[in-house]
Every structure is written in structure tokens, then in C-alpha cells.
Backbone as JSON, one array per atom type, in Angstrom:
{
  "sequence": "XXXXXXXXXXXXXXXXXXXXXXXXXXXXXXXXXXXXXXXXXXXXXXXXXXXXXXXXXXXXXXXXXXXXXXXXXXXXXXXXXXXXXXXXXXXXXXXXXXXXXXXXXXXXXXXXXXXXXXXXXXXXXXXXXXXXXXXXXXXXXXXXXXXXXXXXXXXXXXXXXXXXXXXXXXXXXXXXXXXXXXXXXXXXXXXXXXXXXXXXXXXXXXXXXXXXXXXXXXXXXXXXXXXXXXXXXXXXXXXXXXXXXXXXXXXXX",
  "N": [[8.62, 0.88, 26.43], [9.9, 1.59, 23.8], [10.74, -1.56, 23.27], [8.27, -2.41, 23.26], [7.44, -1.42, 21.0], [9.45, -2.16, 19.17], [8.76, -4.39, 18.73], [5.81, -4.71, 17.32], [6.73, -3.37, 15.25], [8.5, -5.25, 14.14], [6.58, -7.53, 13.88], [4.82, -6.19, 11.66], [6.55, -6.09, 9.33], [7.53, -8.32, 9.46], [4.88, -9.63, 8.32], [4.21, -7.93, 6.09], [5.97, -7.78, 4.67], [9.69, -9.93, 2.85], [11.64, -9.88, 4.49], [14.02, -11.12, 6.75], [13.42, -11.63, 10.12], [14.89, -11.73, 12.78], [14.4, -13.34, 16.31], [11.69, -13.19, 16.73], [8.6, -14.43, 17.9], [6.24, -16.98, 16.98], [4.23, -16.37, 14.65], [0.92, -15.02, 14.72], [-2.59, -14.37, 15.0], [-3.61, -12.0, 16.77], [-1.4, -10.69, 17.49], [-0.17, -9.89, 15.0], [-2.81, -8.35, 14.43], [-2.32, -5.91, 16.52], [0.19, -5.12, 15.58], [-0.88, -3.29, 13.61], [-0.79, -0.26, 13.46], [1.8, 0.08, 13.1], [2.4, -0.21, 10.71], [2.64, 2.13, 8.66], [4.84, 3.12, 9.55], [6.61, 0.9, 9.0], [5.95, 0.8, 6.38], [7.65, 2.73, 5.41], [10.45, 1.6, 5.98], [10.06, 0.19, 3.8], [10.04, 1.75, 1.76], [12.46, 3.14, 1.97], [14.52, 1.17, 1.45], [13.51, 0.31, -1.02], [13.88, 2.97, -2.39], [16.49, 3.3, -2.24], [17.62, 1.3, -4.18], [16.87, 2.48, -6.34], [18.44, 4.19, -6.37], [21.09, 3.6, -7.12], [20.67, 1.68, -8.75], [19.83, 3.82, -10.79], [21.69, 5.32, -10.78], [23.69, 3.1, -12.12], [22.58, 2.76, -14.52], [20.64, 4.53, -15.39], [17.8, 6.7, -15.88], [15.1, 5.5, -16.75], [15.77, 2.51, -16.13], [16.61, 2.25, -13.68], [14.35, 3.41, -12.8], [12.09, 1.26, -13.25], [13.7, -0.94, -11.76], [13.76, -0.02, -9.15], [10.62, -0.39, -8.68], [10.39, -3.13, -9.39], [11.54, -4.31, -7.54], [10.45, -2.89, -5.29], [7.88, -4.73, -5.46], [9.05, -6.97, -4.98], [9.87, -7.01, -2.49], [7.58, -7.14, -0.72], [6.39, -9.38, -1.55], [4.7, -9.64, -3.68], [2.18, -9.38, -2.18], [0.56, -7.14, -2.15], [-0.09, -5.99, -4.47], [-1.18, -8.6, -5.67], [-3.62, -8.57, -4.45], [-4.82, -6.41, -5.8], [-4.92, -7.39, -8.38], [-6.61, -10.05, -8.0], [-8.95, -7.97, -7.39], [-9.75, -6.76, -9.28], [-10.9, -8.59, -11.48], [-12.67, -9.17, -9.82], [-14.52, -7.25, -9.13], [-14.76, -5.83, -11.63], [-16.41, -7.61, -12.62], [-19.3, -8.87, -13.65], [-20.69, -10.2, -12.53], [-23.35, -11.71, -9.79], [-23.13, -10.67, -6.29], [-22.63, -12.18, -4.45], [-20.62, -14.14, -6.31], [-18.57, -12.65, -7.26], [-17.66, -12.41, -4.98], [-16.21, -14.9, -4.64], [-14.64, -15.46, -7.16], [-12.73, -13.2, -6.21], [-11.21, -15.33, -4.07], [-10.36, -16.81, -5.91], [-7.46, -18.07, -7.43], [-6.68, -17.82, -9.96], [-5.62, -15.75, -12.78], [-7.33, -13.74, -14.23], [-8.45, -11.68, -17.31], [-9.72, -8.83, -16.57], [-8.05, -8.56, -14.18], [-5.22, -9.0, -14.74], [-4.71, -6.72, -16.58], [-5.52, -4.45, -14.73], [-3.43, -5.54, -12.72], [-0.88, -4.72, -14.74], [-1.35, -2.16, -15.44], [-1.24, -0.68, -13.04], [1.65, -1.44, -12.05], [3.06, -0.16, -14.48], [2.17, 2.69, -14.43], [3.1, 2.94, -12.27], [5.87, 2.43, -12.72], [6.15, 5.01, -14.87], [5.49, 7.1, -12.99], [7.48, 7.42, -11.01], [9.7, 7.93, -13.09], [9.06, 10.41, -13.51], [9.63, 11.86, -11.4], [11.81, 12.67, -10.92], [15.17, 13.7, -10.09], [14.01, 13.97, -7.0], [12.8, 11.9, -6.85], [13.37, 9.11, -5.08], [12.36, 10.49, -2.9], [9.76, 10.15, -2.87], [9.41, 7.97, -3.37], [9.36, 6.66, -0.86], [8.03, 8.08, 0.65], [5.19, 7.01, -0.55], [4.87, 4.25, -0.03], [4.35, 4.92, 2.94], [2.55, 6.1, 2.67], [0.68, 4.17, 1.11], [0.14, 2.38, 2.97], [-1.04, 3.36, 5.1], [-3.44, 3.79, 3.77], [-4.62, 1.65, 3.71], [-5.72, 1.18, 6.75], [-6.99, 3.15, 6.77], [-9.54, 2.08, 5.43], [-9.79, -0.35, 6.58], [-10.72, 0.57, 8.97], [-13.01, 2.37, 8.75], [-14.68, 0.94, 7.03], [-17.21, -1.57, 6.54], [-16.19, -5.04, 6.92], [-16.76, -7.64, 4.41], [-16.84, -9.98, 4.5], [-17.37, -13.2, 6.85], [-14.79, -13.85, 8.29], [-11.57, -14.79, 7.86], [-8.46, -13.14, 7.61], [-8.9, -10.64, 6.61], [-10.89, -10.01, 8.01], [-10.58, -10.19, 10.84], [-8.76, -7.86, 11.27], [-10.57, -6.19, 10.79], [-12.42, -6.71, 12.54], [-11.08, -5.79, 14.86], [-9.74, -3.37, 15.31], [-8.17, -0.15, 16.46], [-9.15, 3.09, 17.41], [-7.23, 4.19, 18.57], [-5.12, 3.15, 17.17], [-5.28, 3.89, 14.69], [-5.13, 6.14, 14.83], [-2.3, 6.79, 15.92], [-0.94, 5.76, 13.33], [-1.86, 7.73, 11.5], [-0.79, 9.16, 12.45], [1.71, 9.18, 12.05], [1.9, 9.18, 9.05], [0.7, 11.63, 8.94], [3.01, 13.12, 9.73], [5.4, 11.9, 8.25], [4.83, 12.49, 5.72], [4.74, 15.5, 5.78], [7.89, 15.78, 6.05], [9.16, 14.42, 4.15], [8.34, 15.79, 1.66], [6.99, 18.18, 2.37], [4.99, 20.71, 1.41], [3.79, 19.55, -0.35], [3.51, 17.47, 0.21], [1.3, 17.06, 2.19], [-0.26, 17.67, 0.43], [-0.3, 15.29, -1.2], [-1.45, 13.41, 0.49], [-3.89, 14.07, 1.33], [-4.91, 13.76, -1.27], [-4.24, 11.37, -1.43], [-6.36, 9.85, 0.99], [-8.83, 11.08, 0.13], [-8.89, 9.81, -2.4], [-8.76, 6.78, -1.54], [-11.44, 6.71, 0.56], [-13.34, 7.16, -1.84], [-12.86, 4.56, -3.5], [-13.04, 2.56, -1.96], [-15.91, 3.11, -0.73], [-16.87, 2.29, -3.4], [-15.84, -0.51, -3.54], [-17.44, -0.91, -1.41], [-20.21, -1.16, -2.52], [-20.5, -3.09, -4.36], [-19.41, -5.19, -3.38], [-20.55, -5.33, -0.86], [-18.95, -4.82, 1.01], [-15.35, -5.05, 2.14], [-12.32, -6.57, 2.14], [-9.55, -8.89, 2.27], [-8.65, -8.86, 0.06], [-9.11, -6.5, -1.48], [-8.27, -4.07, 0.5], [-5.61, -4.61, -0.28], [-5.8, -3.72, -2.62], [-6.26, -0.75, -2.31], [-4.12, 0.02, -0.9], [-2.07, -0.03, -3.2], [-2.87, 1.26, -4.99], [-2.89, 3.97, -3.96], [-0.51, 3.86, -3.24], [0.64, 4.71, -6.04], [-1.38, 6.81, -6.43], [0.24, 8.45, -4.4], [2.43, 8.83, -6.22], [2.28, 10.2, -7.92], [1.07, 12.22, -7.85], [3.19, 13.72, -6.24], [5.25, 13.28, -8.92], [3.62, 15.27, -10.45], [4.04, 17.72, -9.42], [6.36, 17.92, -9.66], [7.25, 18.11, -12.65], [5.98, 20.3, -13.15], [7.63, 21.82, -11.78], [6.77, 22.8, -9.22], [8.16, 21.9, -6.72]],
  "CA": [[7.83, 1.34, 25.29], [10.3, 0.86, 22.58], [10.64, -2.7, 23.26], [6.76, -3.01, 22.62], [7.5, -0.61, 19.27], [9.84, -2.81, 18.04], [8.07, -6.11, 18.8], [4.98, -4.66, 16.89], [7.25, -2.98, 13.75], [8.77, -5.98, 13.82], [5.48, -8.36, 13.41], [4.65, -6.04, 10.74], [7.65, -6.18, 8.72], [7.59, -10.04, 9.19], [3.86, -9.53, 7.51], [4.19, -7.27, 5.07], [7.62, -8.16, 3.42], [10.08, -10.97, 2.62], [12.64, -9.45, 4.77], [13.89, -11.74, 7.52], [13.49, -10.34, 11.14], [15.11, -12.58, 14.16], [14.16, -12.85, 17.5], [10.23, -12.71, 16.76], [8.56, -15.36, 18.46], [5.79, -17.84, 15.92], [3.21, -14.86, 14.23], [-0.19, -14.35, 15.72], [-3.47, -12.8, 14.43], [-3.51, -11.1, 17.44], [0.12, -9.87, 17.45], [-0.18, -8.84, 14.02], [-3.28, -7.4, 14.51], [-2.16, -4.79, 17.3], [1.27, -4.44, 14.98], [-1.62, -2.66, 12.84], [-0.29, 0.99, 14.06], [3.48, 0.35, 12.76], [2.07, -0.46, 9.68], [3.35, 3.09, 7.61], [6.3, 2.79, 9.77], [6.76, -0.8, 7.77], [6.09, 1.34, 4.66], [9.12, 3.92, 5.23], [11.27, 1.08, 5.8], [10.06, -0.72, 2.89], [10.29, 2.81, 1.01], [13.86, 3.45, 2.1], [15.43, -0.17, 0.66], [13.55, 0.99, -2.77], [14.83, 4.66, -2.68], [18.41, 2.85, -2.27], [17.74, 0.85, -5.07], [16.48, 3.41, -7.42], [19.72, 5.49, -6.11], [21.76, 2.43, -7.16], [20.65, 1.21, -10.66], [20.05, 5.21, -11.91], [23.65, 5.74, -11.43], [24.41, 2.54, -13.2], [21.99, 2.38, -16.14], [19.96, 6.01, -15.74], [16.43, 6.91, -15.22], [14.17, 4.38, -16.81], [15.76, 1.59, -15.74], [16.38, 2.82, -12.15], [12.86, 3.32, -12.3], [11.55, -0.04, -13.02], [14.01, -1.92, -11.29], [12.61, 0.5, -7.74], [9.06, -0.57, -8.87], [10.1, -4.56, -9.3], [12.18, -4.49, -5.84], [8.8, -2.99, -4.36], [7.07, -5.92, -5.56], [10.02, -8.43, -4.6], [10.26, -7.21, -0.92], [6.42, -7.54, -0.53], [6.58, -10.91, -2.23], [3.47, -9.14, -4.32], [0.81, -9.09, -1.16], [-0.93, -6.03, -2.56], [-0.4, -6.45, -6.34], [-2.13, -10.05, -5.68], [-4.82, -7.98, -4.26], [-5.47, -5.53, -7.28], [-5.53, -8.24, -9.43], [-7.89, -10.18, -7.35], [-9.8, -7.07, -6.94], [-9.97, -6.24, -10.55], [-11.08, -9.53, -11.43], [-13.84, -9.32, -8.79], [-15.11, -5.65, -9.05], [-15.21, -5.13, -13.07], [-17.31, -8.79, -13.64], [-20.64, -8.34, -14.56], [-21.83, -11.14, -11.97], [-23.55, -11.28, -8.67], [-21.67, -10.11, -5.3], [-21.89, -13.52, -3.74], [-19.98, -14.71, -7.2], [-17.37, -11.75, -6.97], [-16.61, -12.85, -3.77], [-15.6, -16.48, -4.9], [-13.9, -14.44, -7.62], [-11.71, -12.87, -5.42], [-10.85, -16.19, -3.48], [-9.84, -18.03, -6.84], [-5.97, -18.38, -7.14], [-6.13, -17.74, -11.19], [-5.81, -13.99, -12.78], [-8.33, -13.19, -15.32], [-8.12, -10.58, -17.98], [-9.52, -7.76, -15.73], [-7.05, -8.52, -12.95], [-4.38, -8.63, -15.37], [-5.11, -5.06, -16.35], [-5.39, -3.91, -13.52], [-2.12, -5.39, -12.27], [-0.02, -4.65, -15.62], [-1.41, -0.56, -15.15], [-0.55, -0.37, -11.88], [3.47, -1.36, -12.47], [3.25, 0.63, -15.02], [1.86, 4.05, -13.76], [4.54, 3.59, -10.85], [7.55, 3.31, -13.04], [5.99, 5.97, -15.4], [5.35, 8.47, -12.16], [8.82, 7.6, -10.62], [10.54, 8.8, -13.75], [8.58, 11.58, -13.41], [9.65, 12.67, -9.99], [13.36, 13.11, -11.68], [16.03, 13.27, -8.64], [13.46, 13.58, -6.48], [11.95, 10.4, -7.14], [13.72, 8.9, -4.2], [11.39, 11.0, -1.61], [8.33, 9.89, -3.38], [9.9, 6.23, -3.38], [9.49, 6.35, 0.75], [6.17, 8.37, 1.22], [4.19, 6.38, -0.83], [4.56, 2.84, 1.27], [4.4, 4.86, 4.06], [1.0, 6.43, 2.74], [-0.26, 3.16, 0.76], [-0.57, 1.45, 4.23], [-1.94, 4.64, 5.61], [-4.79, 4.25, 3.48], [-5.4, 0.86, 4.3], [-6.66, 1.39, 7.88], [-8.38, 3.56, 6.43], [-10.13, 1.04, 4.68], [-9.82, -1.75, 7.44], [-11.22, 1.08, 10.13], [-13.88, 2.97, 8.15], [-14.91, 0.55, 6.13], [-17.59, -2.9, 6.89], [-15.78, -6.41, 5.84], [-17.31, -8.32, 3.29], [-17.53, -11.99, 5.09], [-17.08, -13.8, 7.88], [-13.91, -15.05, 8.35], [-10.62, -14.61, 7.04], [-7.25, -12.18, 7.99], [-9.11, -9.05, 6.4], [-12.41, -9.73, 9.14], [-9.8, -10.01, 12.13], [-8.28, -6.52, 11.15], [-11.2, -4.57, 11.29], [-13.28, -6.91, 14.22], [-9.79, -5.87, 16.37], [-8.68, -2.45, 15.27], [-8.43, 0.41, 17.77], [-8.98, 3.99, 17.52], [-5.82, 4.61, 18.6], [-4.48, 2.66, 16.09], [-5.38, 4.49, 13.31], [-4.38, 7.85, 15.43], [-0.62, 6.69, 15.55], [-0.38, 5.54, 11.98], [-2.38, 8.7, 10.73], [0.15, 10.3, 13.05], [3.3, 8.13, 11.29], [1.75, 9.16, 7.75], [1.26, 13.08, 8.14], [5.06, 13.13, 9.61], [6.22, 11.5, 6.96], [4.57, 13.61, 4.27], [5.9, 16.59, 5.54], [9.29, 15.58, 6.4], [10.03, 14.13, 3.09], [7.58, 16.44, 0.7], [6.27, 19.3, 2.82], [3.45, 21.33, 1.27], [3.36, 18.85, -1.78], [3.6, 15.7, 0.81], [0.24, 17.09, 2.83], [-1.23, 17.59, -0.48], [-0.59, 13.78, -2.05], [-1.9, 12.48, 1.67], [-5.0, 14.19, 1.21], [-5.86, 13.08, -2.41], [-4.87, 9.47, -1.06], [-7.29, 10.24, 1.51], [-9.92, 11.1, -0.71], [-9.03, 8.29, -3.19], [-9.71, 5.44, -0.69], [-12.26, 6.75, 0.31], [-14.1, 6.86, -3.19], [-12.6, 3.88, -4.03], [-13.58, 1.62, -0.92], [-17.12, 3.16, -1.19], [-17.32, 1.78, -4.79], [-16.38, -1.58, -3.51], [-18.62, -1.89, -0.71], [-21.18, -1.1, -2.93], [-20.04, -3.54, -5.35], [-19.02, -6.29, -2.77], [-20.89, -5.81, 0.42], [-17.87, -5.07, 2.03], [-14.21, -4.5, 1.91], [-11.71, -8.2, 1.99], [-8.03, -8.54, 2.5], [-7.72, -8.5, -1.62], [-9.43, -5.04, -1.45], [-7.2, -3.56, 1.47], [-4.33, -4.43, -0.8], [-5.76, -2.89, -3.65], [-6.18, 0.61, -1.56], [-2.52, 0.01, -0.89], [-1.44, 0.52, -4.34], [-4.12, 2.63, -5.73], [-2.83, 5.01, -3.1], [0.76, 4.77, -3.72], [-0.01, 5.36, -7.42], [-1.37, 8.41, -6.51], [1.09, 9.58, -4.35], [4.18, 8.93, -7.01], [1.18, 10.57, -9.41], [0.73, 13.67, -7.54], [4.8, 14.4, -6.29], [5.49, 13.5, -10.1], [3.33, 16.55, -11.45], [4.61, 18.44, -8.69], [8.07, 17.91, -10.1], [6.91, 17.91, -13.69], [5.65, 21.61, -13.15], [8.72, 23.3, -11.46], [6.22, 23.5, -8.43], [8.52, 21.11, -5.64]],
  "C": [[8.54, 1.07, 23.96], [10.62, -0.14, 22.2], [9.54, -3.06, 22.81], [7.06, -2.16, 21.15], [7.93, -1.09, 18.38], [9.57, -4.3, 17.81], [7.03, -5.73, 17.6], [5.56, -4.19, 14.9], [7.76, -4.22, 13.58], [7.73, -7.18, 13.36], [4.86, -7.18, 12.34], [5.38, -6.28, 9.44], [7.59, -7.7, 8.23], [6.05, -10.04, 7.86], [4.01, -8.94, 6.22], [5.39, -7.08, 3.83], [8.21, -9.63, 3.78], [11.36, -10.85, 3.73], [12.95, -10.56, 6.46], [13.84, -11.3, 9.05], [13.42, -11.7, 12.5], [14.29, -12.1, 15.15], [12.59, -12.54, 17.46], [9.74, -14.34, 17.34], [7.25, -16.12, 16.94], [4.79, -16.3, 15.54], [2.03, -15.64, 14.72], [-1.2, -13.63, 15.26], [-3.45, -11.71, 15.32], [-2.15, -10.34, 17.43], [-0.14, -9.14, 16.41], [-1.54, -7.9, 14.04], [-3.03, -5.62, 15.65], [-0.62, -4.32, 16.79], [0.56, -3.52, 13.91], [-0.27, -0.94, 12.72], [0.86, 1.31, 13.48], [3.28, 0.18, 11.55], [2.88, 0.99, 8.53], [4.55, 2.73, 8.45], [6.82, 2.04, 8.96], [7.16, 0.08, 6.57], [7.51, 2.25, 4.43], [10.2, 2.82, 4.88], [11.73, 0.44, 4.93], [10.27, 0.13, 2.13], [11.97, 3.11, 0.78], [14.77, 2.24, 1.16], [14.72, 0.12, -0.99], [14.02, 2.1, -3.06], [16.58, 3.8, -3.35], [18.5, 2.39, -3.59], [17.68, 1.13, -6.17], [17.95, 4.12, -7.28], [20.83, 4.87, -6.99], [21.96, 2.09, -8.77], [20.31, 2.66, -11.44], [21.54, 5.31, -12.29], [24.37, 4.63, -12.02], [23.66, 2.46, -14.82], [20.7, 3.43, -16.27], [18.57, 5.92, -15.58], [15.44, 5.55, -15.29], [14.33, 3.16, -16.34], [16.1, 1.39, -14.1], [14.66, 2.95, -11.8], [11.96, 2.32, -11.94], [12.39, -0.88, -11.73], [13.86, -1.47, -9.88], [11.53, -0.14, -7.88], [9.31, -2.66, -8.86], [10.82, -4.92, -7.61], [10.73, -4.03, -4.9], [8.17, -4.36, -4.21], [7.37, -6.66, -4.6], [9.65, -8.2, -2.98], [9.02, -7.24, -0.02], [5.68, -8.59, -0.84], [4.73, -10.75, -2.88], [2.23, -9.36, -3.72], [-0.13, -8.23, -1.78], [-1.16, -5.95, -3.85], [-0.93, -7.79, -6.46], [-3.29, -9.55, -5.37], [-5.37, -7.11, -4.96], [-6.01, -6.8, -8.21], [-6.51, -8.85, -9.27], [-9.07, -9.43, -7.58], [-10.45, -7.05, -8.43], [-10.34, -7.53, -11.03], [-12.4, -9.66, -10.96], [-15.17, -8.01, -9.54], [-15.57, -5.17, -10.75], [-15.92, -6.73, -13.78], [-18.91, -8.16, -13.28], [-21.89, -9.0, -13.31], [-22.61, -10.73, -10.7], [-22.6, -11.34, -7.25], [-21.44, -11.2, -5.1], [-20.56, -14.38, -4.54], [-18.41, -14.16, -7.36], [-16.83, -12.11, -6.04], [-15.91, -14.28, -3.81], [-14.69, -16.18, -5.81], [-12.93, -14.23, -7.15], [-10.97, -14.23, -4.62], [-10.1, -16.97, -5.0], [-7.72, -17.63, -7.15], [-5.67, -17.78, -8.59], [-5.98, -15.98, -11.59], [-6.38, -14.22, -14.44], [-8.22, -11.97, -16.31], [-8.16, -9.16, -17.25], [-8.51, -7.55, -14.61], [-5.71, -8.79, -13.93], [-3.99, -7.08, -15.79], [-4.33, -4.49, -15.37], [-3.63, -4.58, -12.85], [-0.7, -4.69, -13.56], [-0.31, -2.21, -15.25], [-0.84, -0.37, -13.98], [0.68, -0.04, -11.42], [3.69, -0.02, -13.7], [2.92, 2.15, -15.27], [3.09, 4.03, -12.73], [5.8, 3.92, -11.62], [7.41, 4.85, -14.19], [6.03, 7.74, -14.11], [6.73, 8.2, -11.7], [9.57, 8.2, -11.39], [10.08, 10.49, -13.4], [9.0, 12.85, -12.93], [11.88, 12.57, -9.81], [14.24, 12.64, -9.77], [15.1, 13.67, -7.48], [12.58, 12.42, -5.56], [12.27, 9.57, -5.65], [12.92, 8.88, -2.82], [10.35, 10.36, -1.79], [8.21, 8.49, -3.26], [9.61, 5.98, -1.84], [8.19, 6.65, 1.43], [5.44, 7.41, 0.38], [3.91, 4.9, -0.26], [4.14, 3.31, 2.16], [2.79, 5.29, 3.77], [-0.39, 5.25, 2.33], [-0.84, 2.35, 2.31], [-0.92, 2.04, 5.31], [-3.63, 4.27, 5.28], [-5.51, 2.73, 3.7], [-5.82, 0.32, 6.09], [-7.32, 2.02, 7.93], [-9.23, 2.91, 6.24], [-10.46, 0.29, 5.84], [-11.1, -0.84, 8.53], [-12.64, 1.88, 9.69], [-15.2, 2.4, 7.69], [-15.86, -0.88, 6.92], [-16.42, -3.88, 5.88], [-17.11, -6.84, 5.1], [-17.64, -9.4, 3.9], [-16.95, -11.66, 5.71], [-15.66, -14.82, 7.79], [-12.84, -14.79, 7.79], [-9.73, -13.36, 7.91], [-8.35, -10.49, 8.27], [-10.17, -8.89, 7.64], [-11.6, -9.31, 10.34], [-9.6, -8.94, 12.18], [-9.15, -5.59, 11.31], [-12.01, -5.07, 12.58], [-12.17, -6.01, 15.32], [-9.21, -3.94, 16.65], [-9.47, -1.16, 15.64], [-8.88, 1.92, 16.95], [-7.96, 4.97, 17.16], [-4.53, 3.84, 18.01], [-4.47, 2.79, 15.01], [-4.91, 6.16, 13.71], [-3.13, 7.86, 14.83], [-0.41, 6.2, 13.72], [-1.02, 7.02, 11.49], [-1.26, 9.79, 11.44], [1.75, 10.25, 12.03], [3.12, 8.86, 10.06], [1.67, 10.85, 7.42], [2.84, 13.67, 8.18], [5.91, 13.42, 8.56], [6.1, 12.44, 5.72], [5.2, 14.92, 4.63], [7.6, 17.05, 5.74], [10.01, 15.11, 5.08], [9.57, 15.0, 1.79], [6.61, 17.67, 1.03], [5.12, 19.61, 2.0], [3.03, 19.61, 0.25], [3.16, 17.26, -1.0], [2.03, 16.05, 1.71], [-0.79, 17.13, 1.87], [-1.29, 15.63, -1.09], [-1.54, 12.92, -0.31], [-3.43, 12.51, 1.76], [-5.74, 13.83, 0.09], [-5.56, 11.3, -1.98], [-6.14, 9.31, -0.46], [-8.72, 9.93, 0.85], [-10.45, 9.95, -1.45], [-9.25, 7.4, -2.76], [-10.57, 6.16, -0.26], [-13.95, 6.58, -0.66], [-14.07, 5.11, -3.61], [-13.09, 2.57, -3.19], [-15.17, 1.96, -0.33], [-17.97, 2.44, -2.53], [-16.97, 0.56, -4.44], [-16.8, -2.23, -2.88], [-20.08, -1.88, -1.61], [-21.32, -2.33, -3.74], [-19.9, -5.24, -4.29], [-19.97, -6.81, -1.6], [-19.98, -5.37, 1.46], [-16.43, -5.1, 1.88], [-13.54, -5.91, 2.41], [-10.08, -7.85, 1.99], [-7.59, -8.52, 1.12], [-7.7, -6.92, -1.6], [-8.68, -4.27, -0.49], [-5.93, -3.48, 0.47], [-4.23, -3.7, -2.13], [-5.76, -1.17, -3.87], [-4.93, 0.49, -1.27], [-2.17, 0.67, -2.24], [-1.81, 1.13, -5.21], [-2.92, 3.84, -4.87], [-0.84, 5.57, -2.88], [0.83, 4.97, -4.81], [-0.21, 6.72, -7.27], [-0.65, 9.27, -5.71], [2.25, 9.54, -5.3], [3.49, 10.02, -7.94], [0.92, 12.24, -9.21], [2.45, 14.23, -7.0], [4.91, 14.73, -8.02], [5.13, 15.24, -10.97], [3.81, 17.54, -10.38], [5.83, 18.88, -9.43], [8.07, 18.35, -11.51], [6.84, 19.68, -13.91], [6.03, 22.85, -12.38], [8.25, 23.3, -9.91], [7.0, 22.9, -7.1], [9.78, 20.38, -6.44]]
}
């Protein structure tokens, strides 16, 4: 069993970061699709190497810049998968045109004023809520990967795709039940192991927030796309750095 645990964290890891990971054999939609499950796992691990890094550059050059340089190491070690997918998204979702056009939209390679936006807020709500979440910040630096890719099986499992064809269709034609059990299992863990009351509360406004937010762009799309998955990623750690932060902000954690 933990031979298959670490075959599957490991084909996520390979997916979802830059990080190199021997001993995996060529990748696989199918592999990676049934590494779905390890998916927040992925996020802790990817949480933990930014904690370090935030731990790292505070104590050499103090909050703000400890802050950003956590928030650009996020990026780096995700080689910007889900911040390519906001922008995308935002790009897609705030034009004016018709869906079929949004969806070509989303496929185009360039970034447009709305998907600029939208990616420039995004960086900059995280390193604004990381300062936030003072020596804390750290905890909040680990749940929120582990919850952003919480909320996208939400998304993948909840949610219709958009077209035929592509990574994001595979993920939800394939994905189990009990593959959104164990990660929803991975993700309340985590919240209360690193943020107790205040970590069951940010899980549930993620929760909420994809929800809302992947309602507004099937309405909008038809359907939910591997840009949109990545944009419920970082919507969702947004709001958990957004909800620890006022936690911290107001004495209350």
C-alpha cells in the first residue's frame, strides 16, 4: 500500500511541480489521473518548501520580502500551472464574447489585459495576506496548497467539463468517488493539524468559494477546463492565506 502511495504522490509531484522525482517510470493520463487523490498531499509538500523559504528570507531581509519571495518560490516550483490558468481564465470569463469564443480564448497562448489583472491581483493578495499571518504565516504557507488542490476536485468532480478533449476532460471522465474521499480526507487533516478551529473554518469558505466560483463559470463557459481548475486552485489559496490572515490580524488564532 505505501508503495502504490508513493508511486501515485510521486506522479503528482512530477505533475504539479518542477521538482525532480527519480525512479518514476514515462507519465501517463491514466497514472496521473488515479495520482488525483495525492493531489493535497502534493500541496503540503509544495507548502512545506515555501514555509522554509519564507522562514529563510524573513530572517534575512524581514517580513515583506520573506513574503514575496514565499509567493514567487510558489510560482517557481509550480513552473506557474495555475497562475497560467487564472490568467487564461480571466481573459476568457470577463470578455464580453460568445462561449464558443471564450473557449478559443482560453486556448490562446497570449495574456490579455483581463488575464493580466487577474494574474497581477492574485500575487499580490498572497504576499499581502502572508504578511498578514505575521509568524504564523508559515502554517498558512502549507494549508493553502494543500487546500487549493482540495478545491480542485472539487471542481474536476462536481463540476461538467467544457469540451471534448484535453487533460481537464480525462480528470473528470476518470475520477472516483473515492478519490475525492481521500483528498477531502488529506485536506480536513491538514486544516486542523496546522490551524485547528481557524483551519476548518478557511476549508469551508474555500469550499463555498469554488463552489460559487465554478458555478459562475459553467454558466459562463458551458463547463469547467484545465485553465479553470487552476484558477479554483489559487482563488482558493487566496482565500485561505485571506481568512488565517484576519484570523491573525484580530488576536483571534
Amino acid at each position: 500500500m505505501l508503495k502504490n502511495l508513493y508511486g501515485r504522490l510521486a506522479e503528482a509531484l512530477r505533475f504539479l511541480t518542477i521538482l525532480p522525482i527519480p525512479g518514476t517510470p514515462a507519465m501517463s493520463e491514466i497514472a496521473l489521473v488515479r495520482a488525483m487523490a495525492t493531489f493535497p498531499l502534493a500541496g503540503a509538500l509544495i507548502g512545506g518548501l515555501v514555509a522554509a523559504t519564507w522562514w529563510g528570507a524573513t530572517w534575512l531581509w524581514g517580513g515583506p520580502a520573506g513574503a514575496l519571495c514565499a509567493v514567487l518560490t510558489w510560482g517557481a516550483l509550480t513552473s506557474g500551472l495555475h497562475l497560467d490558468g487564472i490568467a487564461d481564465s480571466g481573459d476568457a470569463l470577463f470578455s464580453w464574447r460568445s462561449r464558443e469564443r471564450k473557449l478559443e480564448i482560453m486556448k490562446d497562448s497570449r495574456i490579455g489585459t483581463m488575464g493580466a489583472l487577474a494574474l497581477i491581483g492574485v500575487v499580490l493578495l498572497k504576499w499581502a495576506f502572508v504578511l498578514t499571518c505575521g509568524p504564523l504565516a508559515w502554517r498558512a504557507l502549507i494549508l493553502a496548497p494543500i487546500l487549493g488542490r482540495w478545491a480542485n476536485l472539487l471542481g474536476i468532480f462536481w463540476f461538467p467539463a467544457a469540451a471534448e478533449g484535453g487533460l481537464g476532460r480525462t480528470f473528470r471522465d476518470h475520477i472516483r468517488r473515492s478519490d475525492l474521499g481521500w483528498a477531502s480526507g488529506s485536506a480536513v487533516a491538514g486544516a486542523v493539524l496546522l490551524a485547528g478551529w481557524w483551519g476548518g473554518l478557511a476549508l469551508a469558505v474555500v469550499a463555498a468559494t469554488t463552489v460559487i466560483c465554478a458555478q459562475a463559470m459553467v454558466r459562463s463557459l458551458g463547463g469547467l477546463t484545465g485553465d479553470t481548475y487552476g484558477a479554483l486552485c489559487e482563488i482558493a489559496e487566496a482565500v485561505t492565506l485571506a481568512v488565517l490572515g484576519a484570523a491573525v490580524t484580530h488576536g483571534a488564532w
